[in-house]
N, C-alpha and C positions, 0 to 999 in steps of 0.2 A: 050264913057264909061270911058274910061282914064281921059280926063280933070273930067270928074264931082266925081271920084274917088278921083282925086288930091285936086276938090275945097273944098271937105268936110275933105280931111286930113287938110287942109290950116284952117277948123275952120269953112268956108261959111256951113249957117244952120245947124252949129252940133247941137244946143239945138233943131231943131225939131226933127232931125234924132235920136236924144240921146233921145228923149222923146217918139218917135213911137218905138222904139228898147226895152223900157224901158216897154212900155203898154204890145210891143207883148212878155214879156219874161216875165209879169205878170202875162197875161193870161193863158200862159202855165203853169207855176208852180202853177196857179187857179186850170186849167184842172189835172193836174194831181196829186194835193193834193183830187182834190174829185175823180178820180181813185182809189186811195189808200183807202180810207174812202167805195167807196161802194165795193171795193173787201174784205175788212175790215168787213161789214157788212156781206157780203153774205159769209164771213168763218165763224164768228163768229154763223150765224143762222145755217150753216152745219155743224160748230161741235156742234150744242146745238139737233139738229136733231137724230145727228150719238149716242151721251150718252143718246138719251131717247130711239131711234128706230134701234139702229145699220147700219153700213153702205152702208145695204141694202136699206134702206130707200129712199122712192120715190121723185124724183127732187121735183117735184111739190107739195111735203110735204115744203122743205126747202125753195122755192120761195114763198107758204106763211108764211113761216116764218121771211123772208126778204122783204117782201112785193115786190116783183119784180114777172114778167115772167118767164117761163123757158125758155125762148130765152134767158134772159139777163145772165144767170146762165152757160148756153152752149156757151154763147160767149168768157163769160171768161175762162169756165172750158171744153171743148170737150167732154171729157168723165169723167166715173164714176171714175178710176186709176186718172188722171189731180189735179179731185176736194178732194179726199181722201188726196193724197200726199199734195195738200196746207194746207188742213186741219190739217194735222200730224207736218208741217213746223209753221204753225201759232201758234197750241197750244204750241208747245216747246218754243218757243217764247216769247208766251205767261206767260207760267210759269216760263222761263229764267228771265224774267222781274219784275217779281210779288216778286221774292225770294227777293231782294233788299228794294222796296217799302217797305214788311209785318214787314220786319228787323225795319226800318223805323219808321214805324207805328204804329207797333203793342204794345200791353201791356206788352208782353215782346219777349224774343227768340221763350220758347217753344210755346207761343199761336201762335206766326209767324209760327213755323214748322209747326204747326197742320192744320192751315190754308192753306201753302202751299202742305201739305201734300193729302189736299184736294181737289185742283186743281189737281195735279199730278194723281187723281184715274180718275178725267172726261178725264182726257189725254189715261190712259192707257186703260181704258174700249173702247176709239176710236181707238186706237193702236191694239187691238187683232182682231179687223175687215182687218186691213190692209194688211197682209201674206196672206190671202185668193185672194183677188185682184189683188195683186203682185205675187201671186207664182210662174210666170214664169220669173218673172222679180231678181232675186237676187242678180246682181250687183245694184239694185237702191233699192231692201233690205237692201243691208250693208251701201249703202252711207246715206241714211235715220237714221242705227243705228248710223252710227258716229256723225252724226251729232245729235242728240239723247244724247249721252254721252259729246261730247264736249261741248252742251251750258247748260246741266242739272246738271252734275256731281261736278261743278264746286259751282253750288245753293245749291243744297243741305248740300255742305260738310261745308260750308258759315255758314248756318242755325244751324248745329249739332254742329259748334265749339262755336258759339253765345253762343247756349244751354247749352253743356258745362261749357264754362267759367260764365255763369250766376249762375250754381250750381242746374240746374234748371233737369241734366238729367245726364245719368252715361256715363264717358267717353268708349271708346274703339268698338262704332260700327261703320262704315264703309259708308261713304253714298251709295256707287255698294248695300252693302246688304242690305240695307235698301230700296233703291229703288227697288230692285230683288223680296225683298219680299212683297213688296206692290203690284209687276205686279203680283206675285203667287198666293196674294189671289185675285186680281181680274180675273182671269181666270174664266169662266163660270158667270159670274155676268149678261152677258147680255141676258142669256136666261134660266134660271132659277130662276121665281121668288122668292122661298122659299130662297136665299140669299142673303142676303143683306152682302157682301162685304163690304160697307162703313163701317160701324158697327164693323168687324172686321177686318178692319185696323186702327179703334179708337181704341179696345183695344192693338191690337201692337205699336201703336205711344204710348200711354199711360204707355205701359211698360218699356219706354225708360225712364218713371222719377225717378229721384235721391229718392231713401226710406228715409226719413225722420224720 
């Protein structure tokens, strides 16, 4: 084991050794870029699930919705708490990510807010299912809210100052309150159909424009 450890430090066959080393650390970063892709999928179908049917909603809703088993679903996720909390991790994430891009893209600040603001209500209406799951669990309640303020708070305030300095909204709200009161009005959203929540948090975002 020795000599043949020394002959390949010495060079003997390093382009094949270097070339099998090279396949097999391909295949891995193969493997596990489509890890990522179908746990990717299969949050993505569970939080599309969780804002139509709340987080009650049956596995086997969301494995057709990801076109998967519900083995493949429990492999990754155990239980109901597992897949909730990725859920909760992904969207934040998700909308951490988005605030940038919309800036980006969009046609200006405030139609980016609006837009982000939008995504933010599919977040929160999955968000008010998750204290029920957790409620015995309240150290991984706070660590989820910190985590919650540290990648959001940071977007939104991004977004308001855009707005802001575009002329496009009136200075002096807060992104905490702005985000506070978007989770307020969606309370009850997901089981009462007579309210539609989205609707009125269009006309609160809406009230943020500079009067003309």
């Amino acid at each position: 084991m020795t000599e043949g450890i020394g002959s390949v430090r010495e060079g003997d066959s390093v382009r094949g050794t270097g070339q099998g080393a090279g396949q097999g650390a391909g295949q891995t970063r193969a493997k596990r870029a489509d890890a990522r892709r179908n746990e990717k999928a299969l949050l993505d179908a569970a939080a599309a699930v969780f804002v139509a049917s709340g987080v009650e909603a049956p596995v086997r809703e969301i494995a057709a919705r990801a076109g998967v088993g519900t083995g493949t679903i429990y492999r990754h996720f155990p239980t109901r708490a597992d897949l909730i909390i990725a859920v909760f991790r992904h969207q934040v994430d998700a909308c951490a990510e988005a605030g940038p891009r919309l800036l980006a893209t969009g046609e200006s600040p405030y139609v980016a807010l609006t837009k982000w603001i939008d995504l933010f209500v599919d977040f929160v209406v999955t968000k008010h299912g998750l204290a029920a799951v957790l409620r015995s669990d309240s150290a991984g309640m706070d660590t989820l809210g910190a985590y919650f303020l540290d990648r959001l708070l940071p977007v939104c305030t991004d977004l308001l100052d855009a707005a802001v300095t575009s002329g496009e909204i009136r200075d002096g709200v807060e992104a905490y309150e702005l985000m506070r009161g978007v989770g307020n009005l969606c309370i009850g959203a997901d089981n009462d159909p007579r309210y539609d929540a989205r609707r009125l948090v269009g006309l609160l975002v809406a009230g943020l424009r500079q009067p003309r």
